[in-house]
C-alpha positions as CSV (number, residue, x, y, z in Angstrom):
1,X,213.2,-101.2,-66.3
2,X,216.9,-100.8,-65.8
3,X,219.0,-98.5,-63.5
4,X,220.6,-95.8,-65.1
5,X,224.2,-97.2,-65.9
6,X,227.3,-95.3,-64.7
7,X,230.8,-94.8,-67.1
8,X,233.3,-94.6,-64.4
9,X,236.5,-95.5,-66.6
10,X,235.6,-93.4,-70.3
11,X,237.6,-89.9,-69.9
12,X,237.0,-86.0,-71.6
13,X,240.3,-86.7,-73.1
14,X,239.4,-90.3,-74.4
15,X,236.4,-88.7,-76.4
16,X,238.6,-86.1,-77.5
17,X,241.4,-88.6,-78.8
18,X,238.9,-91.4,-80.6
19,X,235.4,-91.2,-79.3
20,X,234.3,-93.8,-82.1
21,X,234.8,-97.0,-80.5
22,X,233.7,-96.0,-77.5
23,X,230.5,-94.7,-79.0
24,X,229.6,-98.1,-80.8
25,X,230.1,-100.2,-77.6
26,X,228.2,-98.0,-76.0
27,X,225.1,-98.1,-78.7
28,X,225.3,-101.7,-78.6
29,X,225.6,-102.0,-73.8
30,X,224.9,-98.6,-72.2
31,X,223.0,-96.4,-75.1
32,X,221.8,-94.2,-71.9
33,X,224.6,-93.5,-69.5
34,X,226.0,-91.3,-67.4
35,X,229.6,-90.4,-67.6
36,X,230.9,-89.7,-64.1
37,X,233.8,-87.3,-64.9
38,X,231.0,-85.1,-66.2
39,X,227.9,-86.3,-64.2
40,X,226.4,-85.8,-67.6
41,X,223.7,-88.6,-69.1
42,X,225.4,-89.3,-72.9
43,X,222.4,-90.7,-75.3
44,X,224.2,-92.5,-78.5
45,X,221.3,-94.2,-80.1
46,X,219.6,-92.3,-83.4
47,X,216.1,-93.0,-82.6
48,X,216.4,-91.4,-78.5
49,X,219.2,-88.6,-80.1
50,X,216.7,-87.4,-82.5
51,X,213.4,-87.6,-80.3
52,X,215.1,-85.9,-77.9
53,X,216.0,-82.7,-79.8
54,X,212.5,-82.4,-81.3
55,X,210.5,-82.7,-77.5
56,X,212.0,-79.3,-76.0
57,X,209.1,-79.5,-73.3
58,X,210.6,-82.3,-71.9
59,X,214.4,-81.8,-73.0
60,X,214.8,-78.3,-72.5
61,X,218.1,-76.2,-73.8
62,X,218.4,-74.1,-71.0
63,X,221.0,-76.1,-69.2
64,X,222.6,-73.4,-66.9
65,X,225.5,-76.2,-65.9
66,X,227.0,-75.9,-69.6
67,X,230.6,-73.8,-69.8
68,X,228.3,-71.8,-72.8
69,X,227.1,-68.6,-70.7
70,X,230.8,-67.9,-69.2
71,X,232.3,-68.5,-72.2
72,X,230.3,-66.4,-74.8
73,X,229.3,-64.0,-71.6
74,X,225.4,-64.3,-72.3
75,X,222.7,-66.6,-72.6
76,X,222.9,-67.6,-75.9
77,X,220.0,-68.4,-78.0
78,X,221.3,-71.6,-78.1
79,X,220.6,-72.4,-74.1
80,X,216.6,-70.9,-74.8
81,X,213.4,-72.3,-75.9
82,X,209.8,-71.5,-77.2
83,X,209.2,-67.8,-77.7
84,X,212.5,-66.8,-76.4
85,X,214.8,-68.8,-78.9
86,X,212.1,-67.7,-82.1
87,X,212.5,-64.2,-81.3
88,X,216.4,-64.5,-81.7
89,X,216.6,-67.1,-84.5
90,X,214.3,-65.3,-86.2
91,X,216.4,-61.6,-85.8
92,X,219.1,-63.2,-87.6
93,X,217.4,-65.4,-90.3
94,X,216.7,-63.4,-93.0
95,X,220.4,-63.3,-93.6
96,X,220.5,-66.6,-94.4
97,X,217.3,-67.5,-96.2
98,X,216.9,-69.1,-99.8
99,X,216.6,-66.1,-101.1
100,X,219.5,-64.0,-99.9
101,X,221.7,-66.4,-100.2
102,X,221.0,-66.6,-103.8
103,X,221.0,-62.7,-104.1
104,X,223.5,-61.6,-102.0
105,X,225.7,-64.9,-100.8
106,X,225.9,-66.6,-104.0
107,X,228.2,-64.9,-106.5
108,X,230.1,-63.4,-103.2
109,X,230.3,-66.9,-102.1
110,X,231.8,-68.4,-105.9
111,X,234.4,-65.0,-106.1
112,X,235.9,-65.8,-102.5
113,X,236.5,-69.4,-103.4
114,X,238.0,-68.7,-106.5
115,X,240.1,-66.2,-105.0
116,X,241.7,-68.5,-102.0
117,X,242.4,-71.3,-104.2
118,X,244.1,-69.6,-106.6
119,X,246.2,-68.9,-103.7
120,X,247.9,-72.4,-103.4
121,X,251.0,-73.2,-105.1
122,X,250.6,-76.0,-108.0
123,X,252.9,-78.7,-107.2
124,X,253.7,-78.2,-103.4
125,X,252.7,-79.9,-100.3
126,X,250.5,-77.3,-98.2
127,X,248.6,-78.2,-95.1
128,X,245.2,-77.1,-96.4
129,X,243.3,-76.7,-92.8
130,X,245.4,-73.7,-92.3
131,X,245.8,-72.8,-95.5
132,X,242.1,-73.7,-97.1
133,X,239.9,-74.4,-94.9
134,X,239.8,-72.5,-91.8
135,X,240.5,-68.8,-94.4
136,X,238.0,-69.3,-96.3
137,X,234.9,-70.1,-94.2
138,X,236.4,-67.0,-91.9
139,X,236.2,-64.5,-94.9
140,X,232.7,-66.3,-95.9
141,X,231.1,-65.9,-92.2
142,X,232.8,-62.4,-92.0
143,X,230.9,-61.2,-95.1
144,X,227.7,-62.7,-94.2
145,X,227.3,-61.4,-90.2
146,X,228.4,-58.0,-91.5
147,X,232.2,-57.9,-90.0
148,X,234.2,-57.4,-93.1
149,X,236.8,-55.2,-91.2
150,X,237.6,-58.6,-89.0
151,X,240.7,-59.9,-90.7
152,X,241.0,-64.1,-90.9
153,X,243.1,-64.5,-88.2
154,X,241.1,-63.1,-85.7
155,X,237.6,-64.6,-87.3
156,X,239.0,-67.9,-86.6
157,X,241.1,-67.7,-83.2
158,X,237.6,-66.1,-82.2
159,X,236.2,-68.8,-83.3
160,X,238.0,-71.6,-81.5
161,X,238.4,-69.9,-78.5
162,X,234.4,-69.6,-78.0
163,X,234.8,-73.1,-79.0
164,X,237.0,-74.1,-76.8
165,X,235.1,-71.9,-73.8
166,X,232.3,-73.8,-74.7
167,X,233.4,-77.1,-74.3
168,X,235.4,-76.4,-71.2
169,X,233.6,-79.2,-69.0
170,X,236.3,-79.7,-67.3
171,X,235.4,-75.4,-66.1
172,X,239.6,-74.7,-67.0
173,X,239.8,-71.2,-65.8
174,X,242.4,-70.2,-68.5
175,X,240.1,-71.1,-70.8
176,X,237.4,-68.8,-69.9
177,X,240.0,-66.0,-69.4
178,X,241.0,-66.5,-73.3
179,X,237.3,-66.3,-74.0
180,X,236.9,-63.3,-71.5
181,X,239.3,-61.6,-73.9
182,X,238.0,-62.6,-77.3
183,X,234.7,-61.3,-76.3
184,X,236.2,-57.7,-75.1
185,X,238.2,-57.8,-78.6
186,X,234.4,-58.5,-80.5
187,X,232.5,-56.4,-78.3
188,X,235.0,-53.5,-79.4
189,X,234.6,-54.3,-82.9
190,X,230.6,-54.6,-82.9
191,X,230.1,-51.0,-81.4
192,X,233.2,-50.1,-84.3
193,X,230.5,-51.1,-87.1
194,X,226.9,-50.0,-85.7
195,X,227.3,-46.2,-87.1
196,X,228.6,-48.0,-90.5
197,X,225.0,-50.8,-90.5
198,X,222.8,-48.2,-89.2
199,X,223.7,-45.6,-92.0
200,X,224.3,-48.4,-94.7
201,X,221.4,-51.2,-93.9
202,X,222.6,-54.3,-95.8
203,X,221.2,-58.5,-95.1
204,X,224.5,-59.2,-93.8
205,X,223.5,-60.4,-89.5
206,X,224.4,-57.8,-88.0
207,X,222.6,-55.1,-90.6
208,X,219.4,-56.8,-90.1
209,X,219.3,-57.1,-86.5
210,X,220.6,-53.5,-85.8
211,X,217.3,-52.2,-88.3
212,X,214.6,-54.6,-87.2
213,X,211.1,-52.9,-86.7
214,X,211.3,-54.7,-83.3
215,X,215.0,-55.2,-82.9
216,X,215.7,-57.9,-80.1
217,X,218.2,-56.2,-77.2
218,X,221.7,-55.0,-78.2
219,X,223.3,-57.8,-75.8
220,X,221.3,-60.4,-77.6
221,X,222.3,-59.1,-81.1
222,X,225.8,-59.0,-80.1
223,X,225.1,-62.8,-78.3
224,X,223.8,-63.8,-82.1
225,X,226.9,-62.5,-83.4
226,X,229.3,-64.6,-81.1
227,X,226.9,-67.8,-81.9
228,X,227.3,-67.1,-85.6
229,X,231.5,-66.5,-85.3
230,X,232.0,-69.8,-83.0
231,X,229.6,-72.6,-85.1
232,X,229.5,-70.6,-88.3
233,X,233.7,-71.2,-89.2
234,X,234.0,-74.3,-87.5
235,X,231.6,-76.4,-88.9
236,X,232.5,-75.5,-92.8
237,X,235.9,-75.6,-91.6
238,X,236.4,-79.0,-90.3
239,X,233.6,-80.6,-93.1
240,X,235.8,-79.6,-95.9
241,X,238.9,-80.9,-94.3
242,X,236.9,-84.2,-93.3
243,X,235.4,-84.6,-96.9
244,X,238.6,-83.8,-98.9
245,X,240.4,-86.4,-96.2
246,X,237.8,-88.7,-96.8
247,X,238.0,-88.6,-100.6
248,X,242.0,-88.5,-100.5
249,X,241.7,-91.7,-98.5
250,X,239.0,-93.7,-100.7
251,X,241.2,-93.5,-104.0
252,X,238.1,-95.2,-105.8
253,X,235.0,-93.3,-104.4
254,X,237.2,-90.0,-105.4
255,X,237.5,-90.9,-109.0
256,X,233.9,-91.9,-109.1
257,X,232.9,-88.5,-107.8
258,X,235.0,-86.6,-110.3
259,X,233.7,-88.1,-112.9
260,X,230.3,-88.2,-112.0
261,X,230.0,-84.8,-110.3
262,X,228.9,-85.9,-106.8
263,X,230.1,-83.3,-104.3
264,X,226.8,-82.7,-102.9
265,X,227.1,-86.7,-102.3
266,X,230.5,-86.1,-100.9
267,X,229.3,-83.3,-98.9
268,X,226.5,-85.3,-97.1
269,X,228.8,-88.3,-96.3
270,X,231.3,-86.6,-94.6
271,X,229.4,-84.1,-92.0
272,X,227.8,-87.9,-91.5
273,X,231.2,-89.6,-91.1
274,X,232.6,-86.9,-88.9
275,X,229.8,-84.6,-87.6
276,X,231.7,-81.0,-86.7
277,X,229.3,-80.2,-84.1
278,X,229.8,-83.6,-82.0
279,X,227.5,-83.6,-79.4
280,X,224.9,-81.3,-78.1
281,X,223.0,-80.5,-74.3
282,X,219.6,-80.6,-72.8
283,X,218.1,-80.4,-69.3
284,X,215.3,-82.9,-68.5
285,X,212.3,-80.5,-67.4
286,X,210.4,-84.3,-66.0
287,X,210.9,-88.0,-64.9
288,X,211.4,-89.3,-68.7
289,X,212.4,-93.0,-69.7
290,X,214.8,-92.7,-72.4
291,X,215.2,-96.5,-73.9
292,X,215.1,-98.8,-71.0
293,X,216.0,-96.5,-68.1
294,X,214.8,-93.5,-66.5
295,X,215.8,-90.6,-65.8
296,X,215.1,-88.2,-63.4
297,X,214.1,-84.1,-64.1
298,X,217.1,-81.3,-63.7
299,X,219.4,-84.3,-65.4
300,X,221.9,-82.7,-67.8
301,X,221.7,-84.9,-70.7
302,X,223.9,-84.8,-74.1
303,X,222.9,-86.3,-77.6
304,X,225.8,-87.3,-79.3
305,X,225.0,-86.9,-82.7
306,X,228.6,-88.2,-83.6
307,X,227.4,-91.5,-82.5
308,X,224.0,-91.3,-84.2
309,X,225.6,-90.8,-87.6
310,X,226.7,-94.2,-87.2
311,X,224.2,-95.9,-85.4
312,X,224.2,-99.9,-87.1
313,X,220.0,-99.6,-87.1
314,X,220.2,-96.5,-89.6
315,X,223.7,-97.5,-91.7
316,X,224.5,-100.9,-91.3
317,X,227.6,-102.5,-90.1
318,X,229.6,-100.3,-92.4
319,X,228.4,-97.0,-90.8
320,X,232.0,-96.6,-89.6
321,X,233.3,-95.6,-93.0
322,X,233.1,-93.2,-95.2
323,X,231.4,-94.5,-98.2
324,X,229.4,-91.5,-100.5
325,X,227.5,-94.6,-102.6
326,X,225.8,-95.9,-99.0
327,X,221.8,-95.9,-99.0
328,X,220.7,-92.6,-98.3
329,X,219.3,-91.8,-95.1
330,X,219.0,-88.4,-93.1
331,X,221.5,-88.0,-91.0
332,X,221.9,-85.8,-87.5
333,X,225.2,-83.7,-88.4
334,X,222.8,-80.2,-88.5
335,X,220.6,-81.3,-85.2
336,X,216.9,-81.5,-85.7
337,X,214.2,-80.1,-83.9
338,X,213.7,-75.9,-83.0
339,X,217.3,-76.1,-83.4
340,X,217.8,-77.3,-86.2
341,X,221.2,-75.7,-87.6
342,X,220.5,-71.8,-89.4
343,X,223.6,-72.1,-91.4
344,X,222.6,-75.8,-92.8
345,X,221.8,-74.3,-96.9
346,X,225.2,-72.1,-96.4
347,X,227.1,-75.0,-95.9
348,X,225.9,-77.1,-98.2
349,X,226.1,-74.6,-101.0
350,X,230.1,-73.1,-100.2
351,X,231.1,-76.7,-99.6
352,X,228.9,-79.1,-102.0
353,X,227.7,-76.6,-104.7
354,X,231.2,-74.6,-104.8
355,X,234.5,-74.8,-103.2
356,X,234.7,-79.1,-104.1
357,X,234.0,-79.0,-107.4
358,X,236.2,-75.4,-108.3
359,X,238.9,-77.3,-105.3
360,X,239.5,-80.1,-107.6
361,X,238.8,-78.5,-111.0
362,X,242.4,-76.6,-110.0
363,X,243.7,-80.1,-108.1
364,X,242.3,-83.1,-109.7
365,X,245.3,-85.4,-108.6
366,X,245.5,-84.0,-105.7
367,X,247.0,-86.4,-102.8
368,X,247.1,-87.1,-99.4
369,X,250.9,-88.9,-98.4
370,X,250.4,-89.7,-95.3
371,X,246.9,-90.2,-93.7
372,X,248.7,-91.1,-90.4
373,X,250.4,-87.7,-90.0
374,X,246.6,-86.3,-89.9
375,X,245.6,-85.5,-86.4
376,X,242.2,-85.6,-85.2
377,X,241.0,-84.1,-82.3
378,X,237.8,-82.9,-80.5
379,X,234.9,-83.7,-78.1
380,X,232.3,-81.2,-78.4
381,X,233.1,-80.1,-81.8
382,X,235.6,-82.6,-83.7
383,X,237.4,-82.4,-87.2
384,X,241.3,-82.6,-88.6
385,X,243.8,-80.0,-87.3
386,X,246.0,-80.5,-90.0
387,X,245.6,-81.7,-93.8
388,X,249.2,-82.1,-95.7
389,X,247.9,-82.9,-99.4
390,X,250.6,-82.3,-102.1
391,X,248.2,-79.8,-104.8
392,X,248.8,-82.3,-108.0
């Protein structure tokens, strides 16, 4: 049995930059290790990521050392387990099940996309993050939780600076005061629209939770709310920037698609290439060997789905690339486990079912000039923050 490695020289701002490399010589030397800017255990392996996430009595989510609880001001149902993280998933589920979605989401889904792309300019170059991507899984999100008054802009800055506050490891104290004011503008707008879901009960979130038989407390509902707003535009977000990148970049996969019809393909490859949500924590509960080491209980430990995605055992040496005509395998990009990610079946509908087909039924030549000029960024949660494509 080894001792538990220590990764003195890899930084929070190398992972944010290119976390790739690092990731695959770490599968292949130090798949358990802790980093020591973080005193945080990173696990990059698929087989230890995944057993990890589905054993919560050992790997527990209430990790009270994450920046999570300043920066959404509660304990989230993401830091619970057992009974306690049921009861909340479970207020806020029937908004997205199977058959809402197709009911209430779907149509509303299809007339919002249709609606934003018919926005860009044939002919011009347009960055289509800002003008795509991030609008349009703000105005989804918005509909769905049951905030239709919250305009775009503020869904999304929201969204990243609950992002950002929660992947503050580094504990930046102007981070957590942008996220101390984000939450005071949501909190004003949640007690705005209880009269409005009380009087008019809807399966938007916030409806649903407000009119439960046995609704959970109303700083939980309004905890669910801020969960939804900082995961729910991201995610969507950054995938269809990664995918269309991805296609724009891999000239002969895109025509094969097109003709062929394989979005839903598309879709899967790229939240595998580039998961959103990067990396995930947990809290050993017990002594627990993880590979060949141990590690001790109370250890703050993060899978790293990113790296999973590609481990070599699951998708060969290629794993590195995006390629939509690999062998099929599950992938990590929504979690596993109790945790498994609610808004999994939106995604894949808005992205794979809907906006990439109608996206390049309007563009079908569109292109991508300069892949260099696209930044990438992100530790916790990682995707492009820019997507120049000319709309041919």
């Amino acid at each position: 049995m080894l001792d538990l490695p220590i990764n003195e020289a890899v930084t929070l701002a190398d992972l944010t930059r290119d976390p790739y490399p690092i990731y695959k010589r770490m599968r292949a030397e130090t798949p358990v290790v802790r980093m020591a800017q973080t005193n945080r255990i990173l696990v990059t392996r698929a087989e230890h990521t995944k057993w990890i996430k589905e054993t919560p009595e050992i790997f527990s989510s209430d990790d009270p050392t994450t920046p999570m609880k300043p920066a959404f001001q509660a304990q989230t149902l993401m830091r619970k387990d057992g009974a306690e993280h049921r009861a909340e998933r479970m207020a806020m589920q029937p908004a997205f099940s199977p058959k809402v979605i197709r009911t209430d989401w779907a149509d509303l889904y299809t007339r919002l996309a249709e609606d934003y792309v018919s926005r860009l300019p044939r002919g011009e170059t347009v960055d289509l993050f800002r003008d795509l991507c991030g609008p349009i899984a703000a105005r989804i999100l918005a509909h769905m939780l049951g905030l239709d008054e919250a305009s775009d802009e503020d869904m999304q800055r929201w969204s990243q600076t609950l992002i950002d506050g929660a992947g503050n490891f580094g504990y930046d104290p102007k981070l957590f005061e942008l996220s101390d004011a984000a939450n005071a503008e949501m909190n004003a707008l949640f007690d705005s629209l209880i009269s409005r879901h009380r009087a008019e009960p809807n399966n938007s979130a916030f409806s649903t939770m407000l009119n439960a038989r046995n609704p959970i407390p109303m700083s939980q509902v309004y905890a669910n709310l801020k969960i939804a707003i900082g995961g729910g535009i991201n995610e969507p977000r950054d995938a269809l920037a990664t995918i269309v990148y991805g296609l724009l970049t891999n000239p002969d996969q895109f025509e094969e698609v097109k003709r062929q019809a394989l979005w839903e393909d598309a879709f899967e490859e790229g939240v595998r290439w580039v998961a959103p949500i990067q990396v995930s924590g947990r809290r050993t509960t017990q002594e627990v060997q993880i590979g060949d080491v141990f590690v001790g209980p109370g250890e703050a430990v993060m899978t790293i789905q990113a790296s999973a995605n590609r481990d070599e055992t699951i998708y060969g040496e290629d794993g590195e690339l995006f390629n939509i005509f690999r062998d099929k395998h599950p992938h990590q990009a929504f979690g596993s486990g109790p945790h498994h990610c609610a808004g999994a079946q939106v995604a894949r509908r808005t992205l794979g079912q809907i906006m990439l087909p109608l996206l390049f039924d309007r563009f079908p030549n569109m292109t991508l000039d300069d892949p260099a000029k696209v930044i990438w960024s992100g530790f916790g949660f990682r995707g492009p923050l820019n997507l120049p494509v000319t709309l041919n």
